[in-house]
N, CA, C, O and CB atoms as a CASP TS submission, in Angstrom:
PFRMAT TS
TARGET T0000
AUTHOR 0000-0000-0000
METHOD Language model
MODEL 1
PARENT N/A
ATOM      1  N   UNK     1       0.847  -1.182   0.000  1.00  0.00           N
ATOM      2  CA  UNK     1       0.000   0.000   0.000  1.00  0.00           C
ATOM      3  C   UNK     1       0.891   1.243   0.000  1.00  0.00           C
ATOM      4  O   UNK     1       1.843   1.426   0.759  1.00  0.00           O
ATOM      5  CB  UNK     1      -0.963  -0.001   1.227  1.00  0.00           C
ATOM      6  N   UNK     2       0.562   1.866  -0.716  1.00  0.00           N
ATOM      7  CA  UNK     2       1.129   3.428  -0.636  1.00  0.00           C
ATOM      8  C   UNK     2       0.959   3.965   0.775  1.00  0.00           C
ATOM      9  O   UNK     2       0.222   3.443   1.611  1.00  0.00           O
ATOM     10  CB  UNK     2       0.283   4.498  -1.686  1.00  0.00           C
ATOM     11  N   UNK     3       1.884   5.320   1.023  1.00  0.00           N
ATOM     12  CA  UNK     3       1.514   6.019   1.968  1.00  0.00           C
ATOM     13  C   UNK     3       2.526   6.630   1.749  1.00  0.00           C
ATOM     14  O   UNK     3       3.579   6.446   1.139  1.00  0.00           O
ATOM     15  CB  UNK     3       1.182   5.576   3.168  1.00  0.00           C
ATOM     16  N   UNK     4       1.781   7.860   2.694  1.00  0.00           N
ATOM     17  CA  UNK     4       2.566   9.658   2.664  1.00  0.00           C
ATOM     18  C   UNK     4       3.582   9.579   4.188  1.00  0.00           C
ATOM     19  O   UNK     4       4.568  10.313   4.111  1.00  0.00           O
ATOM     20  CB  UNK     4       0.867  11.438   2.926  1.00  0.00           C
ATOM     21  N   UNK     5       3.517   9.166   4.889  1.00  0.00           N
ATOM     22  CA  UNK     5       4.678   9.132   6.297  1.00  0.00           C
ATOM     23  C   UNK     5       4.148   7.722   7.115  1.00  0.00           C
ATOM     24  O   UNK     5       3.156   7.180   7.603  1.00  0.00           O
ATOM     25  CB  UNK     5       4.482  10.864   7.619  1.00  0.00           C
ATOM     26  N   UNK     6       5.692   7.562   6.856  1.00  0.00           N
ATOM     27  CA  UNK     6       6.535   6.120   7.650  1.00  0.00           C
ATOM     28  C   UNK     6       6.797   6.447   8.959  1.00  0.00           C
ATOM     29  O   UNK     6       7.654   7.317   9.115  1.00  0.00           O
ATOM     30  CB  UNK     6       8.124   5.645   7.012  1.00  0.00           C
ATOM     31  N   UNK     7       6.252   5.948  10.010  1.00  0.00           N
ATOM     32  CA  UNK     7       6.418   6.053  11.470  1.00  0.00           C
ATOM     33  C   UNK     7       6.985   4.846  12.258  1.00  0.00           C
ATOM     34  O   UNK     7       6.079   4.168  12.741  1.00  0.00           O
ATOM     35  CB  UNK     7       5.130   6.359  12.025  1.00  0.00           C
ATOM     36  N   UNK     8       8.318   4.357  12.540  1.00  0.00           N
ATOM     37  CA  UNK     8       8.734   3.590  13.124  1.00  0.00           C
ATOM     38  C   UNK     8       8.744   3.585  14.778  1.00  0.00           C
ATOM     39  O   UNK     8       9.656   4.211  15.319  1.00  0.00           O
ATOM     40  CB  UNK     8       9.702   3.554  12.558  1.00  0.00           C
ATOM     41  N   UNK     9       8.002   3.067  15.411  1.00  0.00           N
ATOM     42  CA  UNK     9       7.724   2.920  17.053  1.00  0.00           C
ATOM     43  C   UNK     9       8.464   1.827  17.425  1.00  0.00           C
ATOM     44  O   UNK     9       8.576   1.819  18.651  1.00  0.00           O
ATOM     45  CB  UNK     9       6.152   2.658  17.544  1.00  0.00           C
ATOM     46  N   UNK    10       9.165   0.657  16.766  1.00  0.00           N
ATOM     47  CA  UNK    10       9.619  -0.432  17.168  1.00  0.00           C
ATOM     48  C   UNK    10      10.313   0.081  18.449  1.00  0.00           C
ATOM     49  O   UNK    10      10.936   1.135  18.571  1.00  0.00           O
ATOM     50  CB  UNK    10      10.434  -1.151  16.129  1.00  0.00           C
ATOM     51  N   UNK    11      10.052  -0.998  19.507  1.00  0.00           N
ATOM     52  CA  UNK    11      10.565  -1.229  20.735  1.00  0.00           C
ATOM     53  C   UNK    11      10.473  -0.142  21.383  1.00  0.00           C
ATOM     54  O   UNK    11      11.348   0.408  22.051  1.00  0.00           O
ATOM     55  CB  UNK    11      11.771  -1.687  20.770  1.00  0.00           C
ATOM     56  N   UNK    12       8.824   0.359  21.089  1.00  0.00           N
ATOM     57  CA  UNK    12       8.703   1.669  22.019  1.00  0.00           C
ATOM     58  C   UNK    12       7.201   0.697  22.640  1.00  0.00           C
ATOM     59  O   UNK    12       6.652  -0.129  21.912  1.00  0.00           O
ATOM     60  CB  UNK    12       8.444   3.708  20.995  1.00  0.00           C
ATOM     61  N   UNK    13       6.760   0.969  23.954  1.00  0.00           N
ATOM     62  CA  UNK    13       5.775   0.689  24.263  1.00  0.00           C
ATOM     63  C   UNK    13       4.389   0.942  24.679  1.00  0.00           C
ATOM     64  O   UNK    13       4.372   2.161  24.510  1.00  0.00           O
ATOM     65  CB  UNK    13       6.078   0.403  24.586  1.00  0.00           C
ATOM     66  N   UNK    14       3.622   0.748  24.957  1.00  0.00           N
ATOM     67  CA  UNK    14       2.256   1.735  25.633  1.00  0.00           C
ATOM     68  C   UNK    14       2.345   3.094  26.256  1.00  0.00           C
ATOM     69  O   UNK    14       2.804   3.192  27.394  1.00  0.00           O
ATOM     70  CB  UNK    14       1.609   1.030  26.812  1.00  0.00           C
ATOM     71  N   UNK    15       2.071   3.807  25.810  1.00  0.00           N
ATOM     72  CA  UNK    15       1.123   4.388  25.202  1.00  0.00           C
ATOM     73  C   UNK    15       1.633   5.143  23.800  1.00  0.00           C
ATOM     74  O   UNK    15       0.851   5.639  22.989  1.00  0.00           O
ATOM     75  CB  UNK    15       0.516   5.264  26.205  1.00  0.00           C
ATOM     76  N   UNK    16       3.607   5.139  23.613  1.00  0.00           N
ATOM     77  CA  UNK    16       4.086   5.655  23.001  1.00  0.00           C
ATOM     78  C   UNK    16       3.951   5.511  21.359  1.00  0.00           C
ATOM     79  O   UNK    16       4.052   6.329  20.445  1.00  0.00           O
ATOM     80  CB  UNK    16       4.976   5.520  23.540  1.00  0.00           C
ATOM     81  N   UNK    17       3.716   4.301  21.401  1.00  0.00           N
ATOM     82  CA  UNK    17       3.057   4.255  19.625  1.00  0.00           C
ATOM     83  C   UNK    17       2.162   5.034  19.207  1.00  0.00           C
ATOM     84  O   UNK    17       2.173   5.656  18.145  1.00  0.00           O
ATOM     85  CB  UNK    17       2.350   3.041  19.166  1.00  0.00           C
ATOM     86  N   UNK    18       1.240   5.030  20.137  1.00  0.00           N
ATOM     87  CA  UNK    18      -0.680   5.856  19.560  1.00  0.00           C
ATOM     88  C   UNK    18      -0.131   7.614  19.716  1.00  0.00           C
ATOM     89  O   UNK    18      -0.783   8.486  19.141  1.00  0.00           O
ATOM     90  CB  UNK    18      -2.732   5.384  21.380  1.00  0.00           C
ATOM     91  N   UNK    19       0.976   7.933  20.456  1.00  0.00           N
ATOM     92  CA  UNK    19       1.210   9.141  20.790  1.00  0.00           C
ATOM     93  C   UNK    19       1.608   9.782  19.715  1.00  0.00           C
ATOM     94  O   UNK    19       1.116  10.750  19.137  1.00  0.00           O
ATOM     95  CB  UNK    19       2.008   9.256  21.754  1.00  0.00           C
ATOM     96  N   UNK    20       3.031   8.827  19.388  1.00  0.00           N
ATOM     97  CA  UNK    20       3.842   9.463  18.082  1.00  0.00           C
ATOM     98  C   UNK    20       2.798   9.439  17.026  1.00  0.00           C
ATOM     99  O   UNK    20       2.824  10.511  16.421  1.00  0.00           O
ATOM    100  CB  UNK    20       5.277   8.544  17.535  1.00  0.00           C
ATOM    101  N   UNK    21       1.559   8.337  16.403  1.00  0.00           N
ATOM    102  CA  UNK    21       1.459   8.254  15.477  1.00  0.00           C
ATOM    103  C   UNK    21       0.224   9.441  15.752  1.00  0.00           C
ATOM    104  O   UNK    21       0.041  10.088  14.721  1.00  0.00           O
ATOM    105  CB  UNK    21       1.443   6.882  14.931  1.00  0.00           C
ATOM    106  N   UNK    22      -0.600   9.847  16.810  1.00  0.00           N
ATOM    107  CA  UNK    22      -1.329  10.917  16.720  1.00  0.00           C
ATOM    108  C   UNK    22      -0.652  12.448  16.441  1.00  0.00           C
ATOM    109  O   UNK    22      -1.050  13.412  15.787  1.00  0.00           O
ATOM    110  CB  UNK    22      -2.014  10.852  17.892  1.00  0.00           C
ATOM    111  N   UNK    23       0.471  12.223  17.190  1.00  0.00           N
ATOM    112  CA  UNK    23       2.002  13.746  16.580  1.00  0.00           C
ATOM    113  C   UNK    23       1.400  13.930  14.583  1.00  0.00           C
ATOM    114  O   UNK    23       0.725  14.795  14.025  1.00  0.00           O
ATOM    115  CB  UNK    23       4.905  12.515  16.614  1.00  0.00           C
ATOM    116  N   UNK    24       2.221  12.359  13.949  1.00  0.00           N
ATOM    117  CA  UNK    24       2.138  12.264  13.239  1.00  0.00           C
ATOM    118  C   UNK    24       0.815  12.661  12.257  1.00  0.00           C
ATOM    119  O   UNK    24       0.947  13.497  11.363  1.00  0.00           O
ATOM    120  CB  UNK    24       2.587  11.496  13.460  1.00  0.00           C
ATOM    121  N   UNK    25      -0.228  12.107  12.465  1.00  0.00           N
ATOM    122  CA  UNK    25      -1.420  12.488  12.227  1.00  0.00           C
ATOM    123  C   UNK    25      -1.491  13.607  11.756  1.00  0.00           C
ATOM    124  O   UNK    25      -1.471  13.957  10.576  1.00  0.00           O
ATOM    125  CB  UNK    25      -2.109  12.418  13.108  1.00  0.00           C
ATOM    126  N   UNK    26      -1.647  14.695  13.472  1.00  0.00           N
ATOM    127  CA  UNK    26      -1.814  15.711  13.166  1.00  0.00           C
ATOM    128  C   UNK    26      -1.459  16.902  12.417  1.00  0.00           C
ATOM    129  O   UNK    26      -2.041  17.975  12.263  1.00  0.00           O
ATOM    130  CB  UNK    26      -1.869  15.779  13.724  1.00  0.00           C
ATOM    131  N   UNK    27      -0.138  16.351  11.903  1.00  0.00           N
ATOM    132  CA  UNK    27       0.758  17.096  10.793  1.00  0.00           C
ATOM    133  C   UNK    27       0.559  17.264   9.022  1.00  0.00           C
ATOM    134  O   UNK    27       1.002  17.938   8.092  1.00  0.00           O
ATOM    135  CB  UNK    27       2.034  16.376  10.946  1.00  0.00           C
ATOM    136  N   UNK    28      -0.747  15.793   9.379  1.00  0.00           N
ATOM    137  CA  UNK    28      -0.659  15.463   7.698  1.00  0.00           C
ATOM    138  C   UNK    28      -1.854  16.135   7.209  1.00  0.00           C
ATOM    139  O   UNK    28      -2.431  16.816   8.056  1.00  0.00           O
ATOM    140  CB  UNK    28      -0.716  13.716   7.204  1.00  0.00           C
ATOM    141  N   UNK    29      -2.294  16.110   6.199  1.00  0.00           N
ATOM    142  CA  UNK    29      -3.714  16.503   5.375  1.00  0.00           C
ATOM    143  C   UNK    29      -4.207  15.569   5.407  1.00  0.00           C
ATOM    144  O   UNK    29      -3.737  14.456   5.639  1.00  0.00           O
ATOM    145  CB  UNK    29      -3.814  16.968   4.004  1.00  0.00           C
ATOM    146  N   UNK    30      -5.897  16.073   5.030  1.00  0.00           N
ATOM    147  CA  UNK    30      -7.091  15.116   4.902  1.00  0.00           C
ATOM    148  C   UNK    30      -6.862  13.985   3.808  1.00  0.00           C
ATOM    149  O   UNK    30      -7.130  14.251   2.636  1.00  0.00           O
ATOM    150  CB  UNK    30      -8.418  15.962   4.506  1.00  0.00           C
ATOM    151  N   UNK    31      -6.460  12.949   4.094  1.00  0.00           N
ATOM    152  CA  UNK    31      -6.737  12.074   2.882  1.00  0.00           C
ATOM    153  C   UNK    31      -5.672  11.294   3.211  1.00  0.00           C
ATOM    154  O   UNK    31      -5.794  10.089   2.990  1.00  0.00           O
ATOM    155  CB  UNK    31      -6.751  12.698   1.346  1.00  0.00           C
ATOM    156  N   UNK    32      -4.294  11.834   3.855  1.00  0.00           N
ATOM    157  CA  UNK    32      -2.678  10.960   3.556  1.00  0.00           C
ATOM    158  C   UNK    32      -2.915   9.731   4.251  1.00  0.00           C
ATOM    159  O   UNK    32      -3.988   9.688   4.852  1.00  0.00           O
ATOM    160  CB  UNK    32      -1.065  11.741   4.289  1.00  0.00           C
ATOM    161  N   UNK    33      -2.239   8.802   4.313  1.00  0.00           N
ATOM    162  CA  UNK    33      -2.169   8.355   5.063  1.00  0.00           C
ATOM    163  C   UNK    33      -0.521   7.732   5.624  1.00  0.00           C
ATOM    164  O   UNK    33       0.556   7.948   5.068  1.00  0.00           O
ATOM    165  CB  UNK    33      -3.146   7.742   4.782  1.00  0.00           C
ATOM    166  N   UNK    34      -0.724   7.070   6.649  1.00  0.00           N
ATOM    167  CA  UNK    34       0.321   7.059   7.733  1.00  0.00           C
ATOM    168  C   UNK    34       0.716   5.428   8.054  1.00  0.00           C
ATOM    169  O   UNK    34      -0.122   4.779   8.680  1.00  0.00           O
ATOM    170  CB  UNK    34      -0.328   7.880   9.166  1.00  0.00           C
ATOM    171  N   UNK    35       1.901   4.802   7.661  1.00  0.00           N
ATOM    172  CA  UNK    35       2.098   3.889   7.809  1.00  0.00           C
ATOM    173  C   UNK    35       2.927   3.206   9.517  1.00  0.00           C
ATOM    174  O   UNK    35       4.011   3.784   9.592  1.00  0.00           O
ATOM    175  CB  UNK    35       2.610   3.863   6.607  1.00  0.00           C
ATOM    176  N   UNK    36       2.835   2.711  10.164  1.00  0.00           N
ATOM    177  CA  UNK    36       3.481   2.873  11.509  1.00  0.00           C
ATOM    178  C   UNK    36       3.581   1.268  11.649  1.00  0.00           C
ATOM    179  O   UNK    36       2.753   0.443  11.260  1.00  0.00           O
ATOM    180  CB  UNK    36       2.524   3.807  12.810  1.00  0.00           C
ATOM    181  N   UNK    37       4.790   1.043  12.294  1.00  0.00           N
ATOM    182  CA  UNK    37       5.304   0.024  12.367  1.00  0.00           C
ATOM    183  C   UNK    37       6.080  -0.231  13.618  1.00  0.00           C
ATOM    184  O   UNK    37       7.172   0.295  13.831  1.00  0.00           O
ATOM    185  CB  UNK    37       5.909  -0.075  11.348  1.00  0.00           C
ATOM    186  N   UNK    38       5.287  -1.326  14.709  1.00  0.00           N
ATOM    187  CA  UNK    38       5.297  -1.485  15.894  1.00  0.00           C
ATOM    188  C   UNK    38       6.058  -2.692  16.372  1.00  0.00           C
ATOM    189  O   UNK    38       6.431  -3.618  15.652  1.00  0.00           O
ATOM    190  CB  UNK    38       4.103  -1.445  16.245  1.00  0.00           C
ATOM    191  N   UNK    39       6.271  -2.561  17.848  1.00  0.00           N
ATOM    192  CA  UNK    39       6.679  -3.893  18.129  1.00  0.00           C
ATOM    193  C   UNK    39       5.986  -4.379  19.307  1.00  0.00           C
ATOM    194  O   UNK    39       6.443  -5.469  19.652  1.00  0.00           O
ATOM    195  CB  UNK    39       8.121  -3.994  18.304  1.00  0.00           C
ATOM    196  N   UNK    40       5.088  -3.979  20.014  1.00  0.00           N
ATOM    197  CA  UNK    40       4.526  -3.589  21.324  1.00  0.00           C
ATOM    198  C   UNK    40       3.227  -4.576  20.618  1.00  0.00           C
ATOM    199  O   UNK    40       2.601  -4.284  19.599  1.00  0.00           O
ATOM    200  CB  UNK    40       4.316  -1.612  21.832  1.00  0.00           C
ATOM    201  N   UNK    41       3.042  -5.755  21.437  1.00  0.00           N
ATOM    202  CA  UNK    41       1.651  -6.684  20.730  1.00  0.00           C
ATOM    203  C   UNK    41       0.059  -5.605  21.136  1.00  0.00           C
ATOM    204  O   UNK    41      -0.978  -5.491  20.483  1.00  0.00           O
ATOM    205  CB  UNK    41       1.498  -8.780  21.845  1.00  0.00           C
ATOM    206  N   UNK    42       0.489  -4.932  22.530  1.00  0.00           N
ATOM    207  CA  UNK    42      -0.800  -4.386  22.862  1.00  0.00           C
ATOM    208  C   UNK    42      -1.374  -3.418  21.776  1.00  0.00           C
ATOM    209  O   UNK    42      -2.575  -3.152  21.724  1.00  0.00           O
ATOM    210  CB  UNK    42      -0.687  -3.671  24.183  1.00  0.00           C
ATOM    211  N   UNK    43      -0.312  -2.835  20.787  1.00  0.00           N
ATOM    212  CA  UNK    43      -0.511  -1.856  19.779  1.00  0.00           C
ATOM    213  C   UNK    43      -1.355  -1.905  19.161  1.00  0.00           C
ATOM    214  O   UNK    43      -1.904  -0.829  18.922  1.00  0.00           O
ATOM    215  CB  UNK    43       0.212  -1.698  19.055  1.00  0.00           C
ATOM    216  N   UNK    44      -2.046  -3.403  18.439  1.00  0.00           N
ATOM    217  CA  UNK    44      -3.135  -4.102  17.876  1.00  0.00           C
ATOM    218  C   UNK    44      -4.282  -3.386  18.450  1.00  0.00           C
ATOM    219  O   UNK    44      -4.913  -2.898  17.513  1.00  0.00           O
ATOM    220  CB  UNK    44      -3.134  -5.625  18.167  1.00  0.00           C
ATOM    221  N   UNK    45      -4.647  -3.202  19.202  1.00  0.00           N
ATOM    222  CA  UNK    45      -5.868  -3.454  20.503  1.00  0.00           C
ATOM    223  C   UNK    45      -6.092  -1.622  20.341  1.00  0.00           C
ATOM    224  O   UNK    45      -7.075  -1.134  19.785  1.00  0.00           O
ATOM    225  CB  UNK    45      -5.075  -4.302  22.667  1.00  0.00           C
ATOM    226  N   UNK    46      -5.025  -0.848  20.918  1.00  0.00           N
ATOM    227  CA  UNK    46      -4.615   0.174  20.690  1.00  0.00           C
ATOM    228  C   UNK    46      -4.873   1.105  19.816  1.00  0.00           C
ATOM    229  O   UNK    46      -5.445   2.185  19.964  1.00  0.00           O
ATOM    230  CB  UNK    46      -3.846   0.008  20.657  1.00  0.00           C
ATOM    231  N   UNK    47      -4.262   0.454  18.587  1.00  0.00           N
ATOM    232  CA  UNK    47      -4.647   1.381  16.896  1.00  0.00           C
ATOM    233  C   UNK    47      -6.586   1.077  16.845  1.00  0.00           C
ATOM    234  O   UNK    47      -7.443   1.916  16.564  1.00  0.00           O
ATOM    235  CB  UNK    47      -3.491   0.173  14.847  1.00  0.00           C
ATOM    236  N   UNK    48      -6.752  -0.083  17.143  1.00  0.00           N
ATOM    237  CA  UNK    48      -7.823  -0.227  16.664  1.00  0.00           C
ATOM    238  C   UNK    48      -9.249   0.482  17.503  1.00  0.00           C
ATOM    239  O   UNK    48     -10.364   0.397  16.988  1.00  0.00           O
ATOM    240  CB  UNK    48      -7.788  -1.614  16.501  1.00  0.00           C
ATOM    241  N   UNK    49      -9.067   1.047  18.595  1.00  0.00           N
ATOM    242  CA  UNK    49      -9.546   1.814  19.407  1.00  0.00           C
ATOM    243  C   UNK    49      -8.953   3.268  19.207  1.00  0.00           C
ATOM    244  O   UNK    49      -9.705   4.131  19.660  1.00  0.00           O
ATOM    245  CB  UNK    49      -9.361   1.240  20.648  1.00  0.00           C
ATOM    246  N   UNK    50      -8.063   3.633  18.772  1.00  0.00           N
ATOM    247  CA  UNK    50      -7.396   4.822  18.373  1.00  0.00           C
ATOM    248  C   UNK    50      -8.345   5.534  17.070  1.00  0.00           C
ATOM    249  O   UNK    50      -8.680   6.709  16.921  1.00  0.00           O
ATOM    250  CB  UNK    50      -5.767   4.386  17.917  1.00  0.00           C
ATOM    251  N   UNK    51      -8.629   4.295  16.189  1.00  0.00           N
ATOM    252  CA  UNK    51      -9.234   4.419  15.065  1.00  0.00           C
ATOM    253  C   UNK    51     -11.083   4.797  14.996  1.00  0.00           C
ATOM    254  O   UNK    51     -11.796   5.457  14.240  1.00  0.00           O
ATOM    255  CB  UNK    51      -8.822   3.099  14.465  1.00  0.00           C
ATOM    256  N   UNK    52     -11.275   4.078  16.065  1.00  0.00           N
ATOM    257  CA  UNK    52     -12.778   4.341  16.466  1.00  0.00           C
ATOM    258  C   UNK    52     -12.740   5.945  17.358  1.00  0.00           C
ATOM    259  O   UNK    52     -13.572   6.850  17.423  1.00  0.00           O
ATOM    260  CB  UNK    52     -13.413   2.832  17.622  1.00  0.00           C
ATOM    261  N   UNK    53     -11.666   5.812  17.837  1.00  0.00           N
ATOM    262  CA  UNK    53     -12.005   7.439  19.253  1.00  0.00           C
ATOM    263  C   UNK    53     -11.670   9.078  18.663  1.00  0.00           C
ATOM    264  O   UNK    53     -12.018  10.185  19.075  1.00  0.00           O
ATOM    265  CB  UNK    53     -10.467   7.317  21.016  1.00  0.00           C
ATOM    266  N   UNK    54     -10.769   8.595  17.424  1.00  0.00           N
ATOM    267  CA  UNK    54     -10.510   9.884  16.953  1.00  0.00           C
ATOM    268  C   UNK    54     -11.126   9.858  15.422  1.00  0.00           C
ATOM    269  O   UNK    54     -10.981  11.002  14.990  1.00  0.00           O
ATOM    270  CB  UNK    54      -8.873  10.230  17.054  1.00  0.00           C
ATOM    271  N   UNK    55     -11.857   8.893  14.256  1.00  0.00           N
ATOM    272  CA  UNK    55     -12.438   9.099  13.302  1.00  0.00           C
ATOM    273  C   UNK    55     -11.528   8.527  12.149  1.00  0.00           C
ATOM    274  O   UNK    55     -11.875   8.061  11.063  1.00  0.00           O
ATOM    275  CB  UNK    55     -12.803  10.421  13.298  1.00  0.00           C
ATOM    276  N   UNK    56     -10.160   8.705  12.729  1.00  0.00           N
ATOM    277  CA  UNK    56      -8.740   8.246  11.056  1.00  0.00           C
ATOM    278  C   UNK    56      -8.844   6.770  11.361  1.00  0.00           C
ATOM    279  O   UNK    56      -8.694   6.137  12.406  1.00  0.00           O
ATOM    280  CB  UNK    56      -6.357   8.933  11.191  1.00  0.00           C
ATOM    281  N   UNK    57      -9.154   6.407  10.092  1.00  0.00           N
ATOM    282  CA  UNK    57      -9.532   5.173   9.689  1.00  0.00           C
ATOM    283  C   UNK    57      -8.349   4.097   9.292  1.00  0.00           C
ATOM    284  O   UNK    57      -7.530   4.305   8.397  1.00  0.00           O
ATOM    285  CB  UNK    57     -10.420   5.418   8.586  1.00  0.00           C
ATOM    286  N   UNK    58      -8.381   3.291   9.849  1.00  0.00           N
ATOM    287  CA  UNK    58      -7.412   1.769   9.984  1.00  0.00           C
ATOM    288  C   UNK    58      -7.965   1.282   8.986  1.00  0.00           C
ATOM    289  O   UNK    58      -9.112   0.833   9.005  1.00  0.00           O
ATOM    290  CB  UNK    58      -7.485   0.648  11.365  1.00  0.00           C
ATOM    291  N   UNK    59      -7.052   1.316   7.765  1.00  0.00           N
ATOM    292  CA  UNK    59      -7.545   1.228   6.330  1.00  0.00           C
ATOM    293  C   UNK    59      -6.886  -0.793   6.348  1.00  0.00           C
ATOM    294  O   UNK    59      -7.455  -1.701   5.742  1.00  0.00           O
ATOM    295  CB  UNK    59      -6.491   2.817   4.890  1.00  0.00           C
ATOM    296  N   UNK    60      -5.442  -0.966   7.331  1.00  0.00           N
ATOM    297  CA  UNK    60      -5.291  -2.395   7.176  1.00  0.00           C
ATOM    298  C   UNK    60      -3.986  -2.640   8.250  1.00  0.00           C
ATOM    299  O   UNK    60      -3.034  -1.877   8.416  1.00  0.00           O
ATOM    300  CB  UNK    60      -4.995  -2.861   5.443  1.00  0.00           C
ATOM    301  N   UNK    61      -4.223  -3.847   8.873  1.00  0.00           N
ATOM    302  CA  UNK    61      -2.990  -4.289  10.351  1.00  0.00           C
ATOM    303  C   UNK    61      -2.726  -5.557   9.763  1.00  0.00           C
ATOM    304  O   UNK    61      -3.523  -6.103   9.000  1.00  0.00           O
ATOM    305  CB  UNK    61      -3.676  -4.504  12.350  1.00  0.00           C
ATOM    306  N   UNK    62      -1.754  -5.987  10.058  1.00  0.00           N
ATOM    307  CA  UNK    62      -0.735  -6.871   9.680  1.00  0.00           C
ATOM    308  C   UNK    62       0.723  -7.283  10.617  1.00  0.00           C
ATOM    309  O   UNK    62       1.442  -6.443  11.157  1.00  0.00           O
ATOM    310  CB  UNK    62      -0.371  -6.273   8.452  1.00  0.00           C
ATOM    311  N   UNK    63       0.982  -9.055  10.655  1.00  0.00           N
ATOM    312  CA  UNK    63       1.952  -8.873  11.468  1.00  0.00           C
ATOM    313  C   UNK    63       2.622  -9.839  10.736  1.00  0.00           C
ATOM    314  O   UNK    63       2.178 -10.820  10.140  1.00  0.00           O
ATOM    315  CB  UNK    63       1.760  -8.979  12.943  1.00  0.00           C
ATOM    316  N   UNK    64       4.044  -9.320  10.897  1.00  0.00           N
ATOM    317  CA  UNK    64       5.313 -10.523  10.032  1.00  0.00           C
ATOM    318  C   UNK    64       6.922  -9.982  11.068  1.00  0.00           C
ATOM    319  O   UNK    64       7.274  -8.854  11.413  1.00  0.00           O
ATOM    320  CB  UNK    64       5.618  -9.922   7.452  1.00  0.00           C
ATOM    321  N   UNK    65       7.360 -10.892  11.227  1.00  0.00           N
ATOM    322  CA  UNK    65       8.290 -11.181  11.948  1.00  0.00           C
ATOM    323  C   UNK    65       7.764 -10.408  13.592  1.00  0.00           C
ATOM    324  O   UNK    65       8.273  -9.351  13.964  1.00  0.00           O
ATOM    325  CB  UNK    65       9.705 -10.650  11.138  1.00  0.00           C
ATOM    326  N   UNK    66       7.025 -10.916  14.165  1.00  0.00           N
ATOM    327  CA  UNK    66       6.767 -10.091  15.391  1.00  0.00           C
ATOM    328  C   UNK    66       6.747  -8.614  15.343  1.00  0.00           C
ATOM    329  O   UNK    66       7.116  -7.835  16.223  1.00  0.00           O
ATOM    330  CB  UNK    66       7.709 -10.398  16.325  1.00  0.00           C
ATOM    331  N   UNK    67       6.157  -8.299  13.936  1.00  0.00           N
ATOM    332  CA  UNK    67       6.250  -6.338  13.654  1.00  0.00           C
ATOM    333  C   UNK    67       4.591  -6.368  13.513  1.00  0.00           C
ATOM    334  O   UNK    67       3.922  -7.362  13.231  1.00  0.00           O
ATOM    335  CB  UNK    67       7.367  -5.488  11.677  1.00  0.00           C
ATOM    336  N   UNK    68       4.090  -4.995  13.788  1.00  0.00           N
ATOM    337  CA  UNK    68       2.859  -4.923  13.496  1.00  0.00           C
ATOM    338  C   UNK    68       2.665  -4.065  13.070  1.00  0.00           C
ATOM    339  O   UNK    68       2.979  -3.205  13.894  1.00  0.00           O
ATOM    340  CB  UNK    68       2.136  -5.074  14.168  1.00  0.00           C
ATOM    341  N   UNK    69       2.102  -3.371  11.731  1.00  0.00           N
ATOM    342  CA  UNK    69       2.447  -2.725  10.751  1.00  0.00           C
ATOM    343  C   UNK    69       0.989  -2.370  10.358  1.00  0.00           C
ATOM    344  O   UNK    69       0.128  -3.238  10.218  1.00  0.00           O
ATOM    345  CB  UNK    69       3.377  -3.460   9.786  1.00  0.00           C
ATOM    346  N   UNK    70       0.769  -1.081  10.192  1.00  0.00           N
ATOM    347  CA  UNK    70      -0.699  -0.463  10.638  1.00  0.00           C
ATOM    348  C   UNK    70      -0.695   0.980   9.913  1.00  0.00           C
ATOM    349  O   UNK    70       0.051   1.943  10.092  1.00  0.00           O
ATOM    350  CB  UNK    70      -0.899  -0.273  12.520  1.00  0.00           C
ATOM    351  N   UNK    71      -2.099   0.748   8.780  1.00  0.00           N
ATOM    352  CA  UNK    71      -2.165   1.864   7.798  1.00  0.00           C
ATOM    353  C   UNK    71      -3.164   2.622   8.127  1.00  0.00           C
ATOM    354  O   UNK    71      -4.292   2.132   8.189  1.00  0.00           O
ATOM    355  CB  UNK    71      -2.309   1.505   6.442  1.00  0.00           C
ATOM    356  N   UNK    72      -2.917   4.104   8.429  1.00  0.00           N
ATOM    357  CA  UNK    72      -4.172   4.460   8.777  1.00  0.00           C
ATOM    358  C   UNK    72      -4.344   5.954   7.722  1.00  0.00           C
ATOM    359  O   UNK    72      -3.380   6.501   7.187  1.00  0.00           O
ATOM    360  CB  UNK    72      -4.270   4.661  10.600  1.00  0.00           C
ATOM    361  N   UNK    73      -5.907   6.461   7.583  1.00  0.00           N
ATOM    362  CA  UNK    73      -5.744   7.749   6.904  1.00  0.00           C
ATOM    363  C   UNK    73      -6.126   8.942   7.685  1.00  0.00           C
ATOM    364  O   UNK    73      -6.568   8.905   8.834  1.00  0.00           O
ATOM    365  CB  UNK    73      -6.503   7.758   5.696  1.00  0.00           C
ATOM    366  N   UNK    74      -5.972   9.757   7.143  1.00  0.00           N
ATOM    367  CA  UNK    74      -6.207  10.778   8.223  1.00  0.00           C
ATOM    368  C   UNK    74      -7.741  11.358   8.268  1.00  0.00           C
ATOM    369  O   UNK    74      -7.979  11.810   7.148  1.00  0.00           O
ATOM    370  CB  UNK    74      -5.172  12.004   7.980  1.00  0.00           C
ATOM    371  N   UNK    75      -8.421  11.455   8.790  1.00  0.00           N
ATOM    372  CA  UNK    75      -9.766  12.021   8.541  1.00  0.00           C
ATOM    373  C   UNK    75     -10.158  13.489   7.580  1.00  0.00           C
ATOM    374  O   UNK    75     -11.328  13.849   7.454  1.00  0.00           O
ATOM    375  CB  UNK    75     -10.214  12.245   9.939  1.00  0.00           C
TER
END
């Protein structure tokens, strides 16, 4: 999938993923979206409640080598 900003959180943990990638967020325009790539399993649980509480939509989550890798757009 395409995307406008790459956000690496690996081996950062609760709450610090949803933080940076809301930083992130808030920087971009309506439409971009934001690729972020985790290592923290709770992150799953996290984005996907992140996605319901603020409206930017979890377009797709995915996990390969213990990474969890999470596309979202911006509202």
């Amino acid at each position: 999938m395409d995307f406008h900003i790459d956000l690496d959180t690996r081996g950062l943990h609760c709450p610090l993923p949803i933080l940076k990638a809301k930083k992130a967020l808030a920087d971009m325009k309506t439409g971009q979206i934001l690729r972020v790539v985790a290592t923290d399993p709770g992150s799953v649980r996290d984005f996907q409640a992140f996605a319901r509480q603020t409206g930017n939509e979890l377009l797709d989550k995915s996990e390969e080598n213990k990474e969890f890798i999470f596309f979202m757009r911006r509202k």
